[in-house]
N, CA, C and O atoms as a printed pandas DataFrame, in Angstrom:
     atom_number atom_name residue_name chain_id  residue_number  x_coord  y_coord  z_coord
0              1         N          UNK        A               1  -61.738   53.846  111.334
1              2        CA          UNK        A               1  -60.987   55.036  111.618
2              3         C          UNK        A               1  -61.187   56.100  110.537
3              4         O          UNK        A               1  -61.566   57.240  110.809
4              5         N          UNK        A               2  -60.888   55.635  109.175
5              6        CA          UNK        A               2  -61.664   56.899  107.880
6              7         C          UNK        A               2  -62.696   57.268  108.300
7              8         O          UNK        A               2  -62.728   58.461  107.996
8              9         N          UNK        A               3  -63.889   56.941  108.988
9             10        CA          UNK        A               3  -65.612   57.214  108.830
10            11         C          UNK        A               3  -65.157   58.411  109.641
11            12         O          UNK        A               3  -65.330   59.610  109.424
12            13         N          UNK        A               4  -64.302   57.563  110.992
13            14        CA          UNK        A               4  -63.589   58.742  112.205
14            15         C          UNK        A               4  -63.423   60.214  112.052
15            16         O          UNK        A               4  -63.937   61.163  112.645
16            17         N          UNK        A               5  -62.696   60.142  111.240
17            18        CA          UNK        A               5  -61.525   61.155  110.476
18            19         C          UNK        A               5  -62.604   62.326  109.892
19            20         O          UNK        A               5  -62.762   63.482  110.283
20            21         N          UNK        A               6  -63.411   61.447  108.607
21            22        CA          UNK        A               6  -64.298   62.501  107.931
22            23         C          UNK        A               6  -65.127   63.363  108.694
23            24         O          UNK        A               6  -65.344   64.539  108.402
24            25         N          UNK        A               7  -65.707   62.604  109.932
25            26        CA          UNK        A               7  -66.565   63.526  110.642
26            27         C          UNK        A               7  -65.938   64.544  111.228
27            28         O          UNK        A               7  -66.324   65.710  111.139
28            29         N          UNK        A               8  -64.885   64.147  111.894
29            30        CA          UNK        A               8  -63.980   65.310  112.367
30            31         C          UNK        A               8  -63.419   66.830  111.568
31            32         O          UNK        A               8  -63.335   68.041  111.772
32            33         N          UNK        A               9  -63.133   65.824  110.581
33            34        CA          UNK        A               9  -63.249   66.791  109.346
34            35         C          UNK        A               9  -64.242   68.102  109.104
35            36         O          UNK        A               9  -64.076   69.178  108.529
36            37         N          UNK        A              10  -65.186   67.588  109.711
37            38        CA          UNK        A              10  -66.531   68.529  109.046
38            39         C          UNK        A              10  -67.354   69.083  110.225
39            40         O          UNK        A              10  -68.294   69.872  110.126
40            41         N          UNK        A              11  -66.770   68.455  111.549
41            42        CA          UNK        A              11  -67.441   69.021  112.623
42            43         C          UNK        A              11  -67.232   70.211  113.228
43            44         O          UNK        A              11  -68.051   70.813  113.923
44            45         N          UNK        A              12  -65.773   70.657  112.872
45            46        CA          UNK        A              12  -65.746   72.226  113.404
46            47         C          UNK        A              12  -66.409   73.096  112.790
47            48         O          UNK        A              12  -67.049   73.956  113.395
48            49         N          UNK        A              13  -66.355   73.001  111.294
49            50        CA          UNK        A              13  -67.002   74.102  110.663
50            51         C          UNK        A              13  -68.427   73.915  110.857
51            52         O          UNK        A              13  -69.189   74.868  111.016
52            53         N          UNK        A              14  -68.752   72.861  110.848
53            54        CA          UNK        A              14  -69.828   72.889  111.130
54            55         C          UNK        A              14  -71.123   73.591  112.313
55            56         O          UNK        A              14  -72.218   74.109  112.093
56            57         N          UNK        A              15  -70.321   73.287  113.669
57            58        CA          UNK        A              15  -70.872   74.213  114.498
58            59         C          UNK        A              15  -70.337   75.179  114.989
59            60         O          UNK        A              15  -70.899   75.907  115.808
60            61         N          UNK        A              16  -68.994   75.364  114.508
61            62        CA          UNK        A              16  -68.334   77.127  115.061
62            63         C          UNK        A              16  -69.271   77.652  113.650
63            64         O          UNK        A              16  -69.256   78.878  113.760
64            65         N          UNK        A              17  -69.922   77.366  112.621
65            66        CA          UNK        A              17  -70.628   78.700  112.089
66            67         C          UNK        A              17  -71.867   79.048  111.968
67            68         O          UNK        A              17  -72.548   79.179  110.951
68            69         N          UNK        A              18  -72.190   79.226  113.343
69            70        CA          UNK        A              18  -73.417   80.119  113.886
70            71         C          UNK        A              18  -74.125   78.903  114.612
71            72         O          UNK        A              18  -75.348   78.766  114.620
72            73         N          UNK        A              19  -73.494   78.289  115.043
73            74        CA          UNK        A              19  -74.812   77.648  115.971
74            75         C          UNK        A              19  -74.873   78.124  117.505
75            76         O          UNK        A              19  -75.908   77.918  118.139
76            77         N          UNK        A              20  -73.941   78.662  118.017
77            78        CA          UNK        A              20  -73.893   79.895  119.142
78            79         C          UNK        A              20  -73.762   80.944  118.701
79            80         O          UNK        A              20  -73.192   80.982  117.610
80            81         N          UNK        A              21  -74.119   81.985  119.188
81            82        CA          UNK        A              21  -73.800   83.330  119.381
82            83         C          UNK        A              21  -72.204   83.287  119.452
83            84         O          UNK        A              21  -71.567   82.359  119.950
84            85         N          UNK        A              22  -71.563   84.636  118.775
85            86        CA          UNK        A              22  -70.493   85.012  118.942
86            87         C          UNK        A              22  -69.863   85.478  119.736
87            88         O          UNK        A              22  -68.698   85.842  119.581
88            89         N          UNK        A              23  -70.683   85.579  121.011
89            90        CA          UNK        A              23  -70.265   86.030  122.218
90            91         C          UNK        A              23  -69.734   84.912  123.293
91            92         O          UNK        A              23  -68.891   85.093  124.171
92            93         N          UNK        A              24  -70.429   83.743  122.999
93            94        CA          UNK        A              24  -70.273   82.837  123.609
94            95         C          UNK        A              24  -69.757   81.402  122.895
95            96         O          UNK        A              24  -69.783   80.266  123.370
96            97         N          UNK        A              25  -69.298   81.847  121.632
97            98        CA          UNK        A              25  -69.388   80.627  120.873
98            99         C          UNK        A              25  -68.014   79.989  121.186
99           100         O          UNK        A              25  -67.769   79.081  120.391
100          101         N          UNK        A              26  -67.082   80.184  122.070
101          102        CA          UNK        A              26  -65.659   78.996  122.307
102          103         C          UNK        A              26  -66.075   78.760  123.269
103          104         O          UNK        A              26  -66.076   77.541  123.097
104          105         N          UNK        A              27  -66.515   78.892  124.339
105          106        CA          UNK        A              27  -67.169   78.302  125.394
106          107         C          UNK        A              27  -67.948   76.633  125.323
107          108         O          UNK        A              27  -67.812   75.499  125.784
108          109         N          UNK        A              28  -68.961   77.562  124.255
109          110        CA          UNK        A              28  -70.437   76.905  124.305
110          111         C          UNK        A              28  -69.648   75.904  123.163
111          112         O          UNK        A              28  -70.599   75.225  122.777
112          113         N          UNK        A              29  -68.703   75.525  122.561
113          114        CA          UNK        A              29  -68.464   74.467  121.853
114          115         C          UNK        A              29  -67.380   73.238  122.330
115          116         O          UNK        A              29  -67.339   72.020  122.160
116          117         N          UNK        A              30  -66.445   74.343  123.089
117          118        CA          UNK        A              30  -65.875   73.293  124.106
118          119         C          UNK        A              30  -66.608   72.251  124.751
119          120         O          UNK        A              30  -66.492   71.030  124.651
120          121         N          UNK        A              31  -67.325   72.899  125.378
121          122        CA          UNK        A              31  -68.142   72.343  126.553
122          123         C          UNK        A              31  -69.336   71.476  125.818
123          124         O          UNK        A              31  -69.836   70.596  126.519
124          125         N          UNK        A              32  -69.766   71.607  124.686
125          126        CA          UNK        A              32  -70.388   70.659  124.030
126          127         C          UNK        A              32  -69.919   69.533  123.551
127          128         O          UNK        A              32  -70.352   68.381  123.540
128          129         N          UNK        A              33  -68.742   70.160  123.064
129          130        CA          UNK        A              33  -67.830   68.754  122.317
130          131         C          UNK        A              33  -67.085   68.056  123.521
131          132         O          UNK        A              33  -66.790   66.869  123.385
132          133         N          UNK        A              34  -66.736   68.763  124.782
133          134        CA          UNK        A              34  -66.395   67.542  125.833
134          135         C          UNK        A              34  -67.564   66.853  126.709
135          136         O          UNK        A              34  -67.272   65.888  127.416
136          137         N          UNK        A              35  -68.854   67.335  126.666
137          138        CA          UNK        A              35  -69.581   66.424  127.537
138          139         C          UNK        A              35  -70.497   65.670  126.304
139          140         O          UNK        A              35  -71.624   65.351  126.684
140          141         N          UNK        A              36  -70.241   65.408  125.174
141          142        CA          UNK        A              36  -70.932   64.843  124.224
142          143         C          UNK        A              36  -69.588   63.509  123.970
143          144         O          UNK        A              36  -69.699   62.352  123.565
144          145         N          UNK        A              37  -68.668   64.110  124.303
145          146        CA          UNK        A              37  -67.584   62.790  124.324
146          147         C          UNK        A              37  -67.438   62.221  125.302
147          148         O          UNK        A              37  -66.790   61.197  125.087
148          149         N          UNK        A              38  -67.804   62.383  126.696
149          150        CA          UNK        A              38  -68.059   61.780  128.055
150          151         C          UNK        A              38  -69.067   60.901  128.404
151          152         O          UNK        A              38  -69.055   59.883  129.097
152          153         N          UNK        A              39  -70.393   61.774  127.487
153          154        CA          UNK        A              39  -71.526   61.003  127.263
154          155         C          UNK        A              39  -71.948   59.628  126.311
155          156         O          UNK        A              39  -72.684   58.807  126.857
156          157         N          UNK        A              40  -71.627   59.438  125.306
157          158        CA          UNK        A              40  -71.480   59.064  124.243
158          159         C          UNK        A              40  -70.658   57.360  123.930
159          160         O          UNK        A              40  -70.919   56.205  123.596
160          161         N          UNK        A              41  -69.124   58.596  124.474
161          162        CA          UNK        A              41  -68.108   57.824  124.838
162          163         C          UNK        A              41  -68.558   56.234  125.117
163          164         O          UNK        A              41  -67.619   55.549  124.711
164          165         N          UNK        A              42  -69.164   55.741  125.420
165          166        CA          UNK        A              42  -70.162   54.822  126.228
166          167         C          UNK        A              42  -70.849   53.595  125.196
167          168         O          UNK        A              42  -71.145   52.454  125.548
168          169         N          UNK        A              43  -71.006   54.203  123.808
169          170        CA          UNK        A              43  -72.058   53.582  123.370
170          171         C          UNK        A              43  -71.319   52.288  122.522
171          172         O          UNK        A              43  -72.104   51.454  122.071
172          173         N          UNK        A              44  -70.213   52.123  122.338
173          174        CA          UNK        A              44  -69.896   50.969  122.297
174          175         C          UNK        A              44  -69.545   49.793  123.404
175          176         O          UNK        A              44  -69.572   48.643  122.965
176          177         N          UNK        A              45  -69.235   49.967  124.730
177          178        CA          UNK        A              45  -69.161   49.507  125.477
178          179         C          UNK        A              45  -71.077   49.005  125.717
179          180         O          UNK        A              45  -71.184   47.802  125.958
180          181         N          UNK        A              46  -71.923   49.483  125.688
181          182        CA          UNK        A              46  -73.209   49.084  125.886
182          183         C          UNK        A              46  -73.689   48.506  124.879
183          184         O          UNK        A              46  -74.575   47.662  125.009
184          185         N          UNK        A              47  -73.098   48.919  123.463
185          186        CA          UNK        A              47  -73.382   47.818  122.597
186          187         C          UNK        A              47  -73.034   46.026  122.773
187          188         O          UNK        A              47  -73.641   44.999  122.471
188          189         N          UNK        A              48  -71.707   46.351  123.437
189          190        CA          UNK        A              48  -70.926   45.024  123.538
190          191         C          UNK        A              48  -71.964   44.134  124.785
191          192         O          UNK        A              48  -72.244   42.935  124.750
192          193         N          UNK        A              49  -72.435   45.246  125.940
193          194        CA          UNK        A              49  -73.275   44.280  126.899
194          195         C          UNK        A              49  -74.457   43.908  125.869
195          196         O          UNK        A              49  -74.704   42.708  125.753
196          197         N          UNK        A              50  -75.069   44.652  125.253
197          198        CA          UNK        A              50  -76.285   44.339  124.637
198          199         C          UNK        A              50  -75.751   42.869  124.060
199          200         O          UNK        A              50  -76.644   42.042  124.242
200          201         N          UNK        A              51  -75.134   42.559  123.724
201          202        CA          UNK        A              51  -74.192   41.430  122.260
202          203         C          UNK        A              51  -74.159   40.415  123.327
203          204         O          UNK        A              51  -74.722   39.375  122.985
204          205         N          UNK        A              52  -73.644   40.404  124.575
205          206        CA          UNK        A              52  -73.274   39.814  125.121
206          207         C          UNK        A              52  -74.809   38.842  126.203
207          208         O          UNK        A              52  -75.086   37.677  126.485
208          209         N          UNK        A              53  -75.218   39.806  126.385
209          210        CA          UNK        A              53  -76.593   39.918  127.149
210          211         C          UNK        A              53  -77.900   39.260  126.310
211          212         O          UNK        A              53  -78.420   38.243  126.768
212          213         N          UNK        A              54  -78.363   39.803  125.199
213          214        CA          UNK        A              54  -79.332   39.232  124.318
214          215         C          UNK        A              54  -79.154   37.677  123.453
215          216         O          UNK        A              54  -79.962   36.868  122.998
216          217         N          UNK        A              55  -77.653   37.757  123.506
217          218        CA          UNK        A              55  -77.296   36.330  122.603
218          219         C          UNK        A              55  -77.365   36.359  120.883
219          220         O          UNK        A              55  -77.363   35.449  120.054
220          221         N          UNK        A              56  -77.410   37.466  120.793
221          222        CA          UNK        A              56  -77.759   37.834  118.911
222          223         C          UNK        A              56  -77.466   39.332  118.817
223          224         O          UNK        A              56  -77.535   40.064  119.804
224          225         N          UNK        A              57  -77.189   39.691  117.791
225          226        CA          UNK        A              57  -76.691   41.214  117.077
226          227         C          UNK        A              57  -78.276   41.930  116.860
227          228         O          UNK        A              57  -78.297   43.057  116.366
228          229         N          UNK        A              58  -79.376   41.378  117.170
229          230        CA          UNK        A              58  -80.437   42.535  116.994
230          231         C          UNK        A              58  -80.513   43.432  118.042
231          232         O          UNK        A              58  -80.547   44.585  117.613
232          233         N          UNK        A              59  -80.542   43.377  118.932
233          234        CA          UNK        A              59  -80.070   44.120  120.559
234          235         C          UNK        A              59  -79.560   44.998  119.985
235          236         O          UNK        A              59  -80.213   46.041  120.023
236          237         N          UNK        A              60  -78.452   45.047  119.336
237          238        CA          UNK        A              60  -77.028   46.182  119.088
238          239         C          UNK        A              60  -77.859   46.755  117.874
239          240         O          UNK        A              60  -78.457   47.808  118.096
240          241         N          UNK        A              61  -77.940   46.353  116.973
241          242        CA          UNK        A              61  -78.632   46.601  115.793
242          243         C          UNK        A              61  -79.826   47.677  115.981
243          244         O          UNK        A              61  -79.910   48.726  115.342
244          245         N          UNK        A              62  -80.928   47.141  117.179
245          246        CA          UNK        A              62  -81.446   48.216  117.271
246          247         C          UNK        A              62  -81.180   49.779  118.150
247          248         O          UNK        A              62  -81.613   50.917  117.970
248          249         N          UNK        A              63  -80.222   49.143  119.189
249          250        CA          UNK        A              63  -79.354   50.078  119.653
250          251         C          UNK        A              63  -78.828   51.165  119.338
251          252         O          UNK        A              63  -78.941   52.332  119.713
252          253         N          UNK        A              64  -77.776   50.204  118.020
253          254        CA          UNK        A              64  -77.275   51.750  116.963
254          255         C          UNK        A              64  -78.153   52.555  115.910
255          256         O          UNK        A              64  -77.663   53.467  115.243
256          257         N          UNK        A              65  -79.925   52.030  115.766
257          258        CA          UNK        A              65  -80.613   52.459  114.474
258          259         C          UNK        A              65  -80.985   53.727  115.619
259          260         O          UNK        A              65  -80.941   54.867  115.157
260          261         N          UNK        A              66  -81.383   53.558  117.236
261          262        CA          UNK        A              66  -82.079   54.587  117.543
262          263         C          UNK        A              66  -80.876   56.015  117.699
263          264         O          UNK        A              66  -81.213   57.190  117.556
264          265         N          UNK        A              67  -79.508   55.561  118.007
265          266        CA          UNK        A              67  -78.729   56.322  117.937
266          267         C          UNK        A              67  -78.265   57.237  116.750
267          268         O          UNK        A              67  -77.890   58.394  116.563
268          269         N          UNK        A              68  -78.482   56.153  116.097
269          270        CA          UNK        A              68  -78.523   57.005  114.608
270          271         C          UNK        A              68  -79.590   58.086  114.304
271          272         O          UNK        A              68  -79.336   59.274  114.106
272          273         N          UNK        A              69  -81.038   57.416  114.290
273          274        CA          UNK        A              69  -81.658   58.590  114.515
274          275         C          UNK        A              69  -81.866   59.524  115.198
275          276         O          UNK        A              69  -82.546   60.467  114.793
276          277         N          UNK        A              70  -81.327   59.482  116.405
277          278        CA          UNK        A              70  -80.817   60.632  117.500
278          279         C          UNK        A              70  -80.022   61.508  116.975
279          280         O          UNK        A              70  -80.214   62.720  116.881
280          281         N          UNK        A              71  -79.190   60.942  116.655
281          282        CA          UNK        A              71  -78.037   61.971  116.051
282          283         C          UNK        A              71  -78.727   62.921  114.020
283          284         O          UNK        A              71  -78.242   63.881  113.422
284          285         N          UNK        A              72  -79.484   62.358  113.790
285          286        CA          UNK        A              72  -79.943   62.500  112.411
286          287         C          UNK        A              72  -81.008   63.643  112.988
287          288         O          UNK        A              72  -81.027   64.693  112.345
288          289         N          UNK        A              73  -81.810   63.553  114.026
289          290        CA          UNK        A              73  -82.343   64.831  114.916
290          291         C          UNK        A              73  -82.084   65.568  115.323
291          292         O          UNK        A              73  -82.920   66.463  115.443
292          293         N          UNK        A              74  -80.208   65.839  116.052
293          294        CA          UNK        A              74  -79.514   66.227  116.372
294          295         C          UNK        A              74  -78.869   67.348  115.296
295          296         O          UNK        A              74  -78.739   68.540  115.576
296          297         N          UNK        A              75  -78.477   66.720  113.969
297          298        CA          UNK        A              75  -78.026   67.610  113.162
298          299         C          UNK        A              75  -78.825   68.771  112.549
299          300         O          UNK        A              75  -78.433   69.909  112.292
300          301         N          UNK        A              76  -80.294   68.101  112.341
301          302        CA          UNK        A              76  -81.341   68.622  111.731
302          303         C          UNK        A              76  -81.624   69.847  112.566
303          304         O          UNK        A              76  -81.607   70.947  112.013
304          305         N          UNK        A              77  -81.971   69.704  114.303
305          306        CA          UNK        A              77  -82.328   70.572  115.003
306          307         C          UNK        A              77  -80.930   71.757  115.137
307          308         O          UNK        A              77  -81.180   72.888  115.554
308          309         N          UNK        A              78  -79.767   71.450  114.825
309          310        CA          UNK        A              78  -78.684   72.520  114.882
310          311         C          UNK        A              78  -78.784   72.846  113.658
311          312         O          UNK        A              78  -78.162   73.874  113.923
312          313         N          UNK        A              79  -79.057   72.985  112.125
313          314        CA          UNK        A              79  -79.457   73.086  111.085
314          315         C          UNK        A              79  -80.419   74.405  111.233
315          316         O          UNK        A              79  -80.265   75.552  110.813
316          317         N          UNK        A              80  -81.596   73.725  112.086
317          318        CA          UNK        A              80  -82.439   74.898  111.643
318          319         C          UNK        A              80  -82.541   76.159  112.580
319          320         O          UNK        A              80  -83.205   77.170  112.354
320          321         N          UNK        A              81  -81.424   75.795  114.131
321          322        CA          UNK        A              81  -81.090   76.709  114.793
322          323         C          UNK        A              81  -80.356   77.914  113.947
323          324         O          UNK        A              81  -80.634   79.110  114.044
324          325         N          UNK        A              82  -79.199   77.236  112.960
325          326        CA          UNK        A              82  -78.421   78.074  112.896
326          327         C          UNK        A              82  -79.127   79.026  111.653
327          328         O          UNK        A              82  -78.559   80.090  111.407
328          329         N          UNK        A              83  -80.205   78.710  110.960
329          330        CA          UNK        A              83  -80.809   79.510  110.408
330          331         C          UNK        A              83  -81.357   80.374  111.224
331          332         O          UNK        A              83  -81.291   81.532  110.812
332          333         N          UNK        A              84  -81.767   80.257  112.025
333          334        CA          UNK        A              84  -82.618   81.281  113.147
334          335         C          UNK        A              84  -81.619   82.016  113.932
335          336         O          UNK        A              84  -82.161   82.998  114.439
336          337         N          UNK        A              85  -80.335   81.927  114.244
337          338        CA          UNK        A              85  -78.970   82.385  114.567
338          339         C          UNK        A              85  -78.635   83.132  113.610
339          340         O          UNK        A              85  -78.459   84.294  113.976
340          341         N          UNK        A              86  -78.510   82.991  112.785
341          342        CA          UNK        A              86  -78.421   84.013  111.411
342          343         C          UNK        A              86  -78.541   85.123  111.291
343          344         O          UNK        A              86  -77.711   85.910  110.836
344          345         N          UNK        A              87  -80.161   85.460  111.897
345          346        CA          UNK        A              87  -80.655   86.472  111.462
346          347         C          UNK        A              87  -80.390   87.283  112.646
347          348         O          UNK        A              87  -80.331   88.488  112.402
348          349         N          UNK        A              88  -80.215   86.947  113.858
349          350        CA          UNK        A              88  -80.267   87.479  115.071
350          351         C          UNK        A              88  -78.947   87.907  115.398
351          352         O          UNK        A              88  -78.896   89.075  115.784
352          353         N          UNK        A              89  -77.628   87.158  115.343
353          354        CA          UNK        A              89  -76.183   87.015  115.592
354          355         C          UNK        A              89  -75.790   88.812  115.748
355          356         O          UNK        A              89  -76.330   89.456  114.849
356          357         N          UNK        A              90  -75.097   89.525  116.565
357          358        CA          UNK        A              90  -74.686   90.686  115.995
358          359         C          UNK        A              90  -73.751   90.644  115.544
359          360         O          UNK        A              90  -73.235   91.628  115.015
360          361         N          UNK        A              91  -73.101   89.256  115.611
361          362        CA          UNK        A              91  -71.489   89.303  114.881
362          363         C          UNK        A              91  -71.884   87.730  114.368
363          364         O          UNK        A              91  -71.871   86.647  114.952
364          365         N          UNK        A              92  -72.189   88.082  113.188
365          366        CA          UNK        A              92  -72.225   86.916  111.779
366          367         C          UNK        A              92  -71.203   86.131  111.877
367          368         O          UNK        A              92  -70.377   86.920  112.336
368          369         N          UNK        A              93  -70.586   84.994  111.759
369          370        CA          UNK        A              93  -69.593   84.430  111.139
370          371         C          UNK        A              93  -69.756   84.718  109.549
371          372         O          UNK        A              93  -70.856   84.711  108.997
372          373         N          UNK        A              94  -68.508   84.976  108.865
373          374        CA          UNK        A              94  -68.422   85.305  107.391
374          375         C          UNK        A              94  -67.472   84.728  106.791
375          376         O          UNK        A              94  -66.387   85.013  107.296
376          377         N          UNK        A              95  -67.392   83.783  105.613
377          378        CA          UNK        A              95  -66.383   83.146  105.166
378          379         C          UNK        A              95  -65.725   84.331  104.554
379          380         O          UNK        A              95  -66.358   85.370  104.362
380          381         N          UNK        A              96  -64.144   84.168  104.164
381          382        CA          UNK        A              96  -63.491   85.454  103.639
382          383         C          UNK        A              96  -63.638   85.580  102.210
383          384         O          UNK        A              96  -62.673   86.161  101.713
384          385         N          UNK        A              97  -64.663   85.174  101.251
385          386        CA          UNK        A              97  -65.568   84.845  100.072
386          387         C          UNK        A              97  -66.767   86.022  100.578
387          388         O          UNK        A              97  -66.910   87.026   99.881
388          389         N          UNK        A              98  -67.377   85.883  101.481
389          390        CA          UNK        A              98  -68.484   86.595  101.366
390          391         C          UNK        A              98  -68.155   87.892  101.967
391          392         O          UNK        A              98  -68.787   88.910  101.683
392          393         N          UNK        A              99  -67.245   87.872  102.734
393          394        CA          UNK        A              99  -66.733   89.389  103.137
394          395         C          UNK        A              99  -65.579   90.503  102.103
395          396         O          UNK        A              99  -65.228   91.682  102.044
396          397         N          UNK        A             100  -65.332   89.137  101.391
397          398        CA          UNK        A             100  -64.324   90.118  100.010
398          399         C          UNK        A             100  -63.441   90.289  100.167
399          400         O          UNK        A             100  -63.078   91.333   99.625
400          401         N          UNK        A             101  -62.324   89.537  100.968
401          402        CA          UNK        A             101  -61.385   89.580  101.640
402          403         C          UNK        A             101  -60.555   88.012  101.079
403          404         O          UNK        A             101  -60.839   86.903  101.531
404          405         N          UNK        A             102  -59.620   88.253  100.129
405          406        CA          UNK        A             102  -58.771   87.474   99.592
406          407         C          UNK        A             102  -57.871   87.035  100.344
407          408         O          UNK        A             102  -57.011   86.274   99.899
């Protein structure tokens, strides 16, 4: 439940700043963050058939390494979107540090 928590922690800021456009960006994050939890949602329940199905924890094991690197592709490719969002955005997200605003 901590591992839980931290990610949550770090996932809003993370893609409310600039990985959509500002025109569309409560939309386009809703709708990401609910069909990525619909989708997803899943992957322990298929771990458990894998466990159950193979007779040994390598099944699951490799299960969760490709998921992992899915998701390790996942961050990387929104990473270098939001650099390329950056430059284009007509309405920047700005922390109230870089706008000068105490």
């Amino acid at each position: 439940m901590a591992t839980q928590s931290g990610y949550y922690a770090i996932l809003a800021g993370f893609i409310s700043d600039g990985v959509f456009p500002a025109r569309i960006r409560y939309t386009s994050i809703s709708l990401s963050y609910q069909l990525a939890g619909s989708l997803f949602g899943a992957i322990p329940v298929a771990a458990q058939f894998l466990l159950a199905r193979a007779g040994g924890i390598w099944a699951a094991v490799a299960f969760y390494s490709v998921v992992v690197l899915l998701t390790l592709a996942c961050v990387l490719a929104i990473a270098r979107r939001k650099r390329g969002l950056a430059a284009t955005d007509p309405l920047p997200a700005q922390s109230t540090i870089e706008s000068g605003v105490r």
